[in-house]
C-alpha positions as CSV (number, residue, x, y, z in Angstrom):
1,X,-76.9,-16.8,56.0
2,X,-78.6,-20.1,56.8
3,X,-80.5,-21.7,53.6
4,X,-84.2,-21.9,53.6
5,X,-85.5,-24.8,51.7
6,X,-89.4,-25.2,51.3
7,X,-89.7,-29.3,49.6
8,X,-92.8,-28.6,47.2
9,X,-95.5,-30.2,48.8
10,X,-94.8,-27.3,52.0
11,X,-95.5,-24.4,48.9
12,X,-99.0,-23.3,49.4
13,X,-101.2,-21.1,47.3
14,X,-99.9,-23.3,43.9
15,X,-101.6,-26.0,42.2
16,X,-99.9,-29.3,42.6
17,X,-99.8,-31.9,40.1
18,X,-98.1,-35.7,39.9
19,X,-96.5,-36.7,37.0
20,X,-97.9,-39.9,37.3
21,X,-101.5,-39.3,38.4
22,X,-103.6,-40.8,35.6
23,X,-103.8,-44.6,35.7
24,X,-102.2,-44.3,32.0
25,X,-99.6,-42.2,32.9
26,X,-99.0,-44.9,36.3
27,X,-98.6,-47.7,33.9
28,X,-95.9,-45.9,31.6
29,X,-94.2,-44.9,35.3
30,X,-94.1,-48.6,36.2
31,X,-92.6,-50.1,32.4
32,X,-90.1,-47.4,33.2
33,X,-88.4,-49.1,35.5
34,X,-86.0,-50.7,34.0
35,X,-82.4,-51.4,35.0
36,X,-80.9,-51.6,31.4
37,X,-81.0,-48.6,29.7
38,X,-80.1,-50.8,26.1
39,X,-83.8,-51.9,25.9
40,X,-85.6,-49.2,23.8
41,X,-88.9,-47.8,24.4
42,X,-92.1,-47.8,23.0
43,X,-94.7,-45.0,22.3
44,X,-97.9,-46.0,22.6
45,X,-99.3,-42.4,22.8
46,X,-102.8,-41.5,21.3
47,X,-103.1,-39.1,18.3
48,X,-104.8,-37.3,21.0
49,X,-102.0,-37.3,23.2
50,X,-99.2,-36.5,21.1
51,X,-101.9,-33.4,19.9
52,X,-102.3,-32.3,23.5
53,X,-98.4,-32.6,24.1
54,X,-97.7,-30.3,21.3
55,X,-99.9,-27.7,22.2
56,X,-98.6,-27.6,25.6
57,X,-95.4,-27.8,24.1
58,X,-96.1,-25.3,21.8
59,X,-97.3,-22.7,25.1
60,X,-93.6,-23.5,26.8
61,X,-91.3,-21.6,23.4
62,X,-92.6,-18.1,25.1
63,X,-89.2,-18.7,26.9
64,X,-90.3,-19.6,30.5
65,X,-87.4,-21.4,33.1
66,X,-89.1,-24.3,34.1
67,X,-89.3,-23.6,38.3
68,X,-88.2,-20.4,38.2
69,X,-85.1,-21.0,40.6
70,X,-87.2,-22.8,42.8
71,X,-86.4,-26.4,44.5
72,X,-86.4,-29.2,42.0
73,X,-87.5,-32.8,43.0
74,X,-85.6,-35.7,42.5
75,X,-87.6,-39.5,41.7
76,X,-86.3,-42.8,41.6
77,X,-88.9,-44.9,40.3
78,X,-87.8,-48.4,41.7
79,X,-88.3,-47.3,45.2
80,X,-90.9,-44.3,44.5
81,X,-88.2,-42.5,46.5
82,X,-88.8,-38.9,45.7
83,X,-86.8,-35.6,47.7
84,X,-86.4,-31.6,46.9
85,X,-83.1,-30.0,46.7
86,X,-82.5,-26.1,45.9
87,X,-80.0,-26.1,43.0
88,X,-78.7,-22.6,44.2
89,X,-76.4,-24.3,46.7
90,X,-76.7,-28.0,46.3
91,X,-75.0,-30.0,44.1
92,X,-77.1,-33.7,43.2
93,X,-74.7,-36.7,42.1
94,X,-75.3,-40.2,42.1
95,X,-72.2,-41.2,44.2
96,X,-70.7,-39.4,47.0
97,X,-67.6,-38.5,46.0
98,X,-68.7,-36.7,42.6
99,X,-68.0,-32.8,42.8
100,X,-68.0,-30.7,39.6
101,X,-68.4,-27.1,40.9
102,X,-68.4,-24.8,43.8
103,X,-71.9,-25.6,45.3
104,X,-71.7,-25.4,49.2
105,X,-73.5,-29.1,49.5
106,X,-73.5,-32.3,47.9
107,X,-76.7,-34.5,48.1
108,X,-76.0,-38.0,46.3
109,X,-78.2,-40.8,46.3
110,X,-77.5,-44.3,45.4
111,X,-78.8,-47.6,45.3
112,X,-77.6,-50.9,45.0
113,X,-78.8,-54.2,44.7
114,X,-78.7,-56.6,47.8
115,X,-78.8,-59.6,46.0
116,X,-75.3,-58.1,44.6
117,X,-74.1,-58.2,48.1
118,X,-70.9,-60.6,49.0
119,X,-69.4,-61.7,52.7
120,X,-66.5,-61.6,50.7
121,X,-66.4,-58.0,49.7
122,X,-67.6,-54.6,50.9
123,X,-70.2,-52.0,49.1
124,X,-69.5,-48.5,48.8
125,X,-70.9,-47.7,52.1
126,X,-69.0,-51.4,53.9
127,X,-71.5,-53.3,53.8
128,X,-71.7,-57.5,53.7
129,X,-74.3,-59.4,52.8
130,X,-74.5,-60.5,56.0
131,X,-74.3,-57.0,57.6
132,X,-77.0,-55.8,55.3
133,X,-78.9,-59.2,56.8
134,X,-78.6,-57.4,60.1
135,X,-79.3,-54.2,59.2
136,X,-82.8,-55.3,57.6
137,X,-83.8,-57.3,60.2
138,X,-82.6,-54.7,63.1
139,X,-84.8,-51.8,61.0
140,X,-87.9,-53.8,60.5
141,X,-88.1,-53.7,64.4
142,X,-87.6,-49.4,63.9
143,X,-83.9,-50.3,65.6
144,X,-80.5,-48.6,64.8
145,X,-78.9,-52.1,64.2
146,X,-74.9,-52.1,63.0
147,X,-73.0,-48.9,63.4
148,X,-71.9,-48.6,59.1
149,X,-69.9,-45.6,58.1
150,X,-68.2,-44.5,61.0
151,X,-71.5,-43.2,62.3
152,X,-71.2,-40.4,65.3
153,X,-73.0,-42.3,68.0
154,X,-74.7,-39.5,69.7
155,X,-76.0,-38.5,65.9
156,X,-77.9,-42.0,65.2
157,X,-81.6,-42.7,65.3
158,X,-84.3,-44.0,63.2
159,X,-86.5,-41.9,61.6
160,X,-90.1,-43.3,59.3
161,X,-90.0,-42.3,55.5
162,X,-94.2,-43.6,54.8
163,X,-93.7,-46.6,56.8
164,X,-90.0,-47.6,55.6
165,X,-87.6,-47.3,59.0
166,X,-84.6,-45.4,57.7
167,X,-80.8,-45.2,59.7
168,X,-80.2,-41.9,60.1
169,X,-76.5,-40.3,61.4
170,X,-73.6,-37.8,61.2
171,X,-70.3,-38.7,59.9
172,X,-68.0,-36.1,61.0
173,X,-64.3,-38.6,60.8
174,X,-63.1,-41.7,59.0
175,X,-60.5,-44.2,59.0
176,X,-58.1,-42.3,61.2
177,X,-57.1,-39.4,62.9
178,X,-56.3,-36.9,60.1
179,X,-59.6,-37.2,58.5
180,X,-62.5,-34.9,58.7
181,X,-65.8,-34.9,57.4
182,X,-68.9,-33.0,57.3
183,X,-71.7,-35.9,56.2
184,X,-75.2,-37.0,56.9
185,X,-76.8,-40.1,55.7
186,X,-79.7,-41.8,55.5
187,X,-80.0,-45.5,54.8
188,X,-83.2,-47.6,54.2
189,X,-84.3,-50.7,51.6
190,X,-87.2,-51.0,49.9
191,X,-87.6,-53.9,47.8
192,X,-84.4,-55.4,46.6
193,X,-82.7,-52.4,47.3
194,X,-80.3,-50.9,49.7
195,X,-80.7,-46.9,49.8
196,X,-78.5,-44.4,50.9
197,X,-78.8,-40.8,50.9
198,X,-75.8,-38.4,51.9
199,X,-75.8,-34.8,52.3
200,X,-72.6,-33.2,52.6
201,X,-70.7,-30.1,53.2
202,X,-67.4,-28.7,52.0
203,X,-65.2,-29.8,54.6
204,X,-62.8,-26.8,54.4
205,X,-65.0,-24.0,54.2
206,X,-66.8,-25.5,57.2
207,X,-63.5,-26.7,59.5
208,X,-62.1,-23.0,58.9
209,X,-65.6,-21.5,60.5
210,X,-65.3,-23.8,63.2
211,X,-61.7,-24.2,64.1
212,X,-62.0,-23.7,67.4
213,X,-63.4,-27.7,67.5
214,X,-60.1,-28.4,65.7
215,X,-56.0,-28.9,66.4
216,X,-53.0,-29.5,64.6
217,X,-50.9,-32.9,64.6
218,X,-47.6,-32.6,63.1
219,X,-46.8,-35.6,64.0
220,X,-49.2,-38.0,62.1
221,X,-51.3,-35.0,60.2
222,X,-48.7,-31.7,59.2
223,X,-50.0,-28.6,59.7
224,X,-53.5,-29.9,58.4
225,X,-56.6,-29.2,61.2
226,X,-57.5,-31.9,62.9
227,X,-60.2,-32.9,65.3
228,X,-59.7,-32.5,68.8
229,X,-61.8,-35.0,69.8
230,X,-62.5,-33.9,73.3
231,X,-64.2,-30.9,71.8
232,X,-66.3,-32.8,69.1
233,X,-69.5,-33.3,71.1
234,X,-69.5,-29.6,71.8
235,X,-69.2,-29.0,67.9
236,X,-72.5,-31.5,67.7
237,X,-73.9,-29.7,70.1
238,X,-73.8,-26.8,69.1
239,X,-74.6,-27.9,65.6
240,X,-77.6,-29.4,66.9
241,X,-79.0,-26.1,68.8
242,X,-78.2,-24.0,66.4
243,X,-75.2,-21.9,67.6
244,X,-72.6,-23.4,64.9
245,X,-71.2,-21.2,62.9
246,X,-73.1,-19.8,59.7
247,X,-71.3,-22.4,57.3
248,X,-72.0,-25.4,59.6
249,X,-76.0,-24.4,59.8
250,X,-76.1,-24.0,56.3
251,X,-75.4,-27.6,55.9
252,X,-76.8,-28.6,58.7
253,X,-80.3,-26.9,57.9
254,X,-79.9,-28.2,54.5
255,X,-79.6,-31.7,55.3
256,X,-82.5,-31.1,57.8
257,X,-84.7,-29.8,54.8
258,X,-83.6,-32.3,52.4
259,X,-84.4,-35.2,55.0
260,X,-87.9,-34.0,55.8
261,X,-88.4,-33.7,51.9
262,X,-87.6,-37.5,51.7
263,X,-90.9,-39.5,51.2
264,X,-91.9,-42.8,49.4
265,X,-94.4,-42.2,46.3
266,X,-95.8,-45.2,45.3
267,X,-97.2,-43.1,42.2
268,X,-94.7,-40.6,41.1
269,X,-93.8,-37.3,42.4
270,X,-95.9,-34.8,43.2
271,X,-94.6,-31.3,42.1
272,X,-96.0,-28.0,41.3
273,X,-97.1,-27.6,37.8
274,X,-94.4,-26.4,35.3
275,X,-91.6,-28.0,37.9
276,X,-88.5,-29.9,36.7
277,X,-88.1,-33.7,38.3
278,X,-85.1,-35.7,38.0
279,X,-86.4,-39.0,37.4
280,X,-83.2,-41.5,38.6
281,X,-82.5,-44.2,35.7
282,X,-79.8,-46.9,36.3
283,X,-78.8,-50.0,34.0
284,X,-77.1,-53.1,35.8
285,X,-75.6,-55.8,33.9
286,X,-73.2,-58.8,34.7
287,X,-71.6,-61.7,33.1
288,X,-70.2,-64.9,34.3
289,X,-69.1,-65.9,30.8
290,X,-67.4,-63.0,30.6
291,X,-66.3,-61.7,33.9
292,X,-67.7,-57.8,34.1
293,X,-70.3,-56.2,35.8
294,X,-71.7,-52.8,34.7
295,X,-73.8,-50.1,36.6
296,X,-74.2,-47.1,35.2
297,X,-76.7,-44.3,36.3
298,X,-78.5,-41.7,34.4
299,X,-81.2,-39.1,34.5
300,X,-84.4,-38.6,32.9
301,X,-85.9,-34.9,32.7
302,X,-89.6,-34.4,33.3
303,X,-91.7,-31.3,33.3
304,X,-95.4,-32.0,33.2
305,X,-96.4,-30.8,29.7
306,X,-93.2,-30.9,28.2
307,X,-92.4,-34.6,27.2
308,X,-92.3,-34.0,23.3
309,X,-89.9,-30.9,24.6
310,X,-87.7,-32.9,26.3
311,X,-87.6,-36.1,23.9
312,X,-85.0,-35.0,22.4
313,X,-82.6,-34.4,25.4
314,X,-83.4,-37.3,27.1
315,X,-83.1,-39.4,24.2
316,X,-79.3,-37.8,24.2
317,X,-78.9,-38.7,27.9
318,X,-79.0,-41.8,27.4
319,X,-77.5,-42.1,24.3
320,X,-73.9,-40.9,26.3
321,X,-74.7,-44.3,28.9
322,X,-75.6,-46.8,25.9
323,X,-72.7,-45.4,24.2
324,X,-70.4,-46.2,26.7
325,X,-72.0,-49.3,28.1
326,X,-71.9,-50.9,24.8
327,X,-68.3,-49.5,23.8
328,X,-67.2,-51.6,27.1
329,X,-69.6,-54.9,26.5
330,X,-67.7,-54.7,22.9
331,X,-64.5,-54.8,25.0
332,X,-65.3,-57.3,27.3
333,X,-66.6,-59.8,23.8
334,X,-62.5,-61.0,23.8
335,X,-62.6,-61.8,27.7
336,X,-62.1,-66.1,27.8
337,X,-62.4,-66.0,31.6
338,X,-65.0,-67.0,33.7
339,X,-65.8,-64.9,36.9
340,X,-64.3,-67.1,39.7
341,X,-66.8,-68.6,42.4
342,X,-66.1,-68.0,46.1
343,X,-66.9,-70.6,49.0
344,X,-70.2,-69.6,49.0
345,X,-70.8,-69.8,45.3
346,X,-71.1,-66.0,44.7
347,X,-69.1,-64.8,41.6
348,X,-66.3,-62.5,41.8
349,X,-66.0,-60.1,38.6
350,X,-62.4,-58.6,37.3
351,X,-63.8,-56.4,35.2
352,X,-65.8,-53.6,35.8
353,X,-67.5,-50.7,34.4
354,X,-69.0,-47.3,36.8
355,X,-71.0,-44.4,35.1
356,X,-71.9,-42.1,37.5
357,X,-73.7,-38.1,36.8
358,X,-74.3,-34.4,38.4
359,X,-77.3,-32.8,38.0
360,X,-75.9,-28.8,37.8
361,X,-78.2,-26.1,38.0
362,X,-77.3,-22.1,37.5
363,X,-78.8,-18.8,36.7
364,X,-82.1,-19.7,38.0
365,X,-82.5,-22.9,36.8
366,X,-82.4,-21.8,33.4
367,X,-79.0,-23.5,32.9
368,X,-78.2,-27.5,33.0
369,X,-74.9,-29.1,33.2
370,X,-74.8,-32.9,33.5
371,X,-71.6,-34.1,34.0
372,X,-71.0,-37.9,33.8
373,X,-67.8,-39.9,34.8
374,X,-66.8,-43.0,34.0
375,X,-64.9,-45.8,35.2
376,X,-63.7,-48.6,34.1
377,X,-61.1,-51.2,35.4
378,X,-59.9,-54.5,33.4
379,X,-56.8,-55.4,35.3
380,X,-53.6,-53.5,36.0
381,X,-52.3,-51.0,39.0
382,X,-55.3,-48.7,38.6
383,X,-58.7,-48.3,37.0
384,X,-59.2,-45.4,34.3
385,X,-61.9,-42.6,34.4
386,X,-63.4,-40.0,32.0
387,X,-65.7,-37.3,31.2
388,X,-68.4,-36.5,29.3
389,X,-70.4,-33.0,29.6
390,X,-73.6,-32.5,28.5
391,X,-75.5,-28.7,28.7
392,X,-78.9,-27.1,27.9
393,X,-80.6,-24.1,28.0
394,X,-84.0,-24.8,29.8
395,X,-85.4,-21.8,28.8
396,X,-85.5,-22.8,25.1
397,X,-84.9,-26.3,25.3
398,X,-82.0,-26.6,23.7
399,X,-78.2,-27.9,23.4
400,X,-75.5,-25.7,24.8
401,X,-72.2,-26.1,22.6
402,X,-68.9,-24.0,23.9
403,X,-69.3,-21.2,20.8
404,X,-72.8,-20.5,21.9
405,X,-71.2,-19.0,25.0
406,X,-69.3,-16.4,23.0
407,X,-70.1,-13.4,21.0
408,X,-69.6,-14.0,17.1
409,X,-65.9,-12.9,15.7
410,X,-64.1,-13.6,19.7
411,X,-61.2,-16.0,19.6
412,X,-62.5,-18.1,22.5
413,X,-60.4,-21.1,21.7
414,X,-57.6,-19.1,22.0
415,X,-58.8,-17.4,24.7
416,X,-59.8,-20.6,26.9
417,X,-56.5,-22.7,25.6
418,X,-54.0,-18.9,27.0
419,X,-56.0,-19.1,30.7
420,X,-56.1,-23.5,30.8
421,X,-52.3,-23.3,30.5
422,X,-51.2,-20.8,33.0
423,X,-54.0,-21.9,35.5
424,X,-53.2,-25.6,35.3
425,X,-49.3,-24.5,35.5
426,X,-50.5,-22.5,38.8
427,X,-52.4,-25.5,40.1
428,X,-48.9,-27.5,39.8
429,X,-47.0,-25.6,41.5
430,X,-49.4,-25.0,44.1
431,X,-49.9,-28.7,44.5
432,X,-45.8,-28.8,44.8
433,X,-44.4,-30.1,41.9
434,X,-42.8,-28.1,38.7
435,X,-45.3,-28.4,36.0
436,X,-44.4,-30.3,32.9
437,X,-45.3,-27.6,30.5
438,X,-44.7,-29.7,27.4
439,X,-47.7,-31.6,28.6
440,X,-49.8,-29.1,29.3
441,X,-49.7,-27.0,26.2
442,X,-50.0,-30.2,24.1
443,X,-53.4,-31.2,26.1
444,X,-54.5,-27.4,26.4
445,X,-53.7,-26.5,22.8
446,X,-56.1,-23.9,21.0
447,X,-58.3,-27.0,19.6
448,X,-61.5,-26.7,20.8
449,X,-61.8,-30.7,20.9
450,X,-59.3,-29.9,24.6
451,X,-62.4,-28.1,25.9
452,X,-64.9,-30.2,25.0
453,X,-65.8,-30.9,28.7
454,X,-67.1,-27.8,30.5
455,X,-70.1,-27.1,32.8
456,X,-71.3,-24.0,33.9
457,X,-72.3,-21.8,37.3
458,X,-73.3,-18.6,38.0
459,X,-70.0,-16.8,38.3
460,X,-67.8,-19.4,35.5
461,X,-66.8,-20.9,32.9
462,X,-65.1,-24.5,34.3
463,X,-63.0,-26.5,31.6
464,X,-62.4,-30.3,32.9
465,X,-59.4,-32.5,31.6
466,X,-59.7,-36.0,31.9
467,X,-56.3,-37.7,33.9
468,X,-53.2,-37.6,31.6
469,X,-54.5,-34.8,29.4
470,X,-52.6,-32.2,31.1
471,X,-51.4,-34.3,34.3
472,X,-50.4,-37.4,36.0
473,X,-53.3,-40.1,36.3
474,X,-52.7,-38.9,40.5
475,X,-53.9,-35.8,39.7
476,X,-56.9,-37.2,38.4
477,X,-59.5,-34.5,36.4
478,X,-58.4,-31.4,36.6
479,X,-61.0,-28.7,36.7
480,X,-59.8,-25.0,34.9
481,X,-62.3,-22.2,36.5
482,X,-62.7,-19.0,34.4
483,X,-64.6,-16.4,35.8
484,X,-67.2,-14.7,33.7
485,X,-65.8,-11.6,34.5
486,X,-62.5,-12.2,32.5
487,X,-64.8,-12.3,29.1
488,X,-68.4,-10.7,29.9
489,X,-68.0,-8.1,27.1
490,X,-67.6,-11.1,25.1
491,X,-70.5,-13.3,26.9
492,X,-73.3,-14.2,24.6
493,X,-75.5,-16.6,26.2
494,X,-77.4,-14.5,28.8
């Protein structure tokens, strides 16, 4: 079944509100944006205000999910970018690549900063400084400009976000031959920064629906499906009117929905009352002296009436970035090198620190899982990466910790650590290599400090080890799935 996604300003019959409609509430919007999230902040809220924010507080403890399963909007207040997503089936993440459970579509949106830009290096998406150049100048006429990406020609056009000319495109193959993709982005810049959105779909639930489009190369590719390229502008077009298969659509008319939701809110969202928003928060930090750069994104949660609700949670949020951004300046404090200057007197950094989240949502919104990831790199063969997992119950506003899952007197440790060891053992051996079972049992012991990582969805329970926990750094995070139904007589949460 195709999804149907209705963006909250298409919901009729409901009263709309912005978070940011009062010229008060405007000002606060614009000290918000910020790009270091070490600065504190400061309330300069009425007695009034703080009265009125309690009472309203007060009316949310009757136990209400804030949306009620419906879409959830997503802000980011340095652009006023704003877009809906339905949580039942899309995953949000602030980089591409980030994939925590077993949604069918991944929207991520990121930013960075064009004055960042190098003709020495490439951004995520392979851009120059000088490409960008070309790219901003080629939109402000409402042209394509510079195929990025590996763009499928036929797909590219230029669509109008409020005025702001936008690249628009399919991505169905990169690099070479073996590769398949099912992606849609949309870039555009707005101020000083470059904006892409991507919406994609699993590739192998949608390449099996579709394999007709598809062959095998032994030769360059095993027994992996390929594209047959001859056939891939019938795939497009039947994507395009509609006759794809059902797992195809579904991405398809999801990134359709998502991309007409895109809009450009110079005042903050507007969302129906009682509505979670994402608000997108970001700190960006470099030194010469001491050769590092830092990004690191994170959200804020806002529901209109629930601010002194949600203090709390936010203020954790970002405690988890601070943390670790300040953990890695610390680091970076013995560092007696200099960031190099290329030919065109644009520093190159060594060192360099990545925090990147999920934004999770299951059992009709009531349940939150933010995942975060981080990276950092200082030198050596490889950069390291780790988790951190943070959950709430919406419905009562508060922290989920792993015993709150279970049902007093039920050995879940034991429990979780019996299932980690035999599944990871499985994924091993699936993956082709005896499993070093030494290793595992040490990193999937019954200590609930191995499980501190977990998120949740609908149907499971997912445990996530960070690389050499109970694998080889290749393997990266490993992600343990246990289905509810393995432990619902002993489920406590619902």
């Amino acid at each position: 079944m195709a999804l149907v996604f209705s963006g909250c300003s298409a919901v009729a019959g409901l009263f709309k509100k912005s978070l940011f409609s009062s010229p008060d509430a405007q000002s606060q919007a614009q000290g918000s944006k910020e790009t270091s999230a070490m600065e504190g902040t400061k309330d300069d809220e009425g007695s009034e205000d703080k009265d009125k924010s309690q009472a309203e507080d007060e009316g949310n403890k009757s136990g209400k999910v804030p949306g009620e399963g419906g879409a959830v909007s997503f802000y980011d207040p340095d652009g006023g970018i704003t877009l809906s997503f339905l949580p039942d089936t899309i995953e949000l993440s602030s980089v591409q690549w980030m994939q925590e459970m077993d949604k069918n579509i991944i929207v991520s949106f990121s930013k960075a900063d064009i004055s960042s830009f190098s003709n020495d290096s490439i951004s995520i998406a392979g851009y120059t400084k000088e490409l960008a150049q070309q790219d901003i100048a080629k939109l402000k006429e409402g042209s394509f400009g510079p195929n990025v990406d590996f763009g499928y020609e036929p797909s590219q056009k230029v669509i109008k976000l409020n005025g702001t000319y936008a690249k628009d495109f399919l991505v169905l193959s990169r690099f070479e031959v073996c590769n398949v993709t099912f992606e849609r982005e949309i870039i555009f810049y707005r101020g000083n920064f470059q904006y892409i959105i991507n919406i994609m779909g699993i590739e192998d639930r949608i390449k099996n629906s579709v394999r007709q489009y598809f062959k095998t190369d032994s030769e360059n590719c095993g027994d992996e499906l390929v594209w047959d390229f001859d056939k891939q502008g019938q795939f497009y077009n039947a994507l395009t009117g509609g006759t794809a298969s059902e797992e195809a659509m579904e991405w398809y008319n999801a990134s359709e929905d998502v991309v007409k939701s895109l809009a450009i809110a110079e005042n903050g969202p507007e969302v129906l009352e009682g509505s979670l928003v994402i608000s997108n928060k970001q700190t960006a930090l470099n030194s010469t002296e001491k050769n590092y750069t830092i990004t690191a994104s994170y959200p804020e949660l806002l529901i209109s009436g629930q601010a002194g609700m949600l203090a709390s949670i936010n203020k954790e949020i970002s405690d988890v970035v601070n943390e670790q951004v300040g953990t890695f300046k610390k680091d970076m404090e013995s560092i007696d090198t200099a960031a190099e200057d290329t030919p065109e007197d644009w520093p190159v950094f060594v060192n360099t620190f990545r925090g990147d989240y999920s934004i999770l949502l299951s059992h009709g919104n009531r349940f939150l899982s933010i995942p975060f990831i981080f990276y950092y790199f200082t030198g050596g063969a490889h950069g390291n990466s780790f988790n951190v997992m943070l959950n709430y119950d919406l419905k009562n506003y508060s922290k989920i910790e792993l015993k709150n899952i279970f049902k007093p007197g039920f050995d879940y440790v034991s429990f979780i650590s019996d299932y980690c060891i035999e599944d990871v053992k499985s994924q091993n051996r699936q993956m082709g290599f005896e499993p070093d079972e030494k290793w595992i049992k040490e990193g999937a012991s019954a200590n609930e400090e191995n499980f501190r990582n977990f998120v949740l969805n609908d149907d499971e329970l997912i445990i996530i080890f960070d690389p050499y926990e109970v694998a080889p750094y290749a393997a990266g995070s490993v992600f343990v799935k246990i289905p509810f139904d393995r432990f619902r007589e002993n489920i406590d949460i619902f």
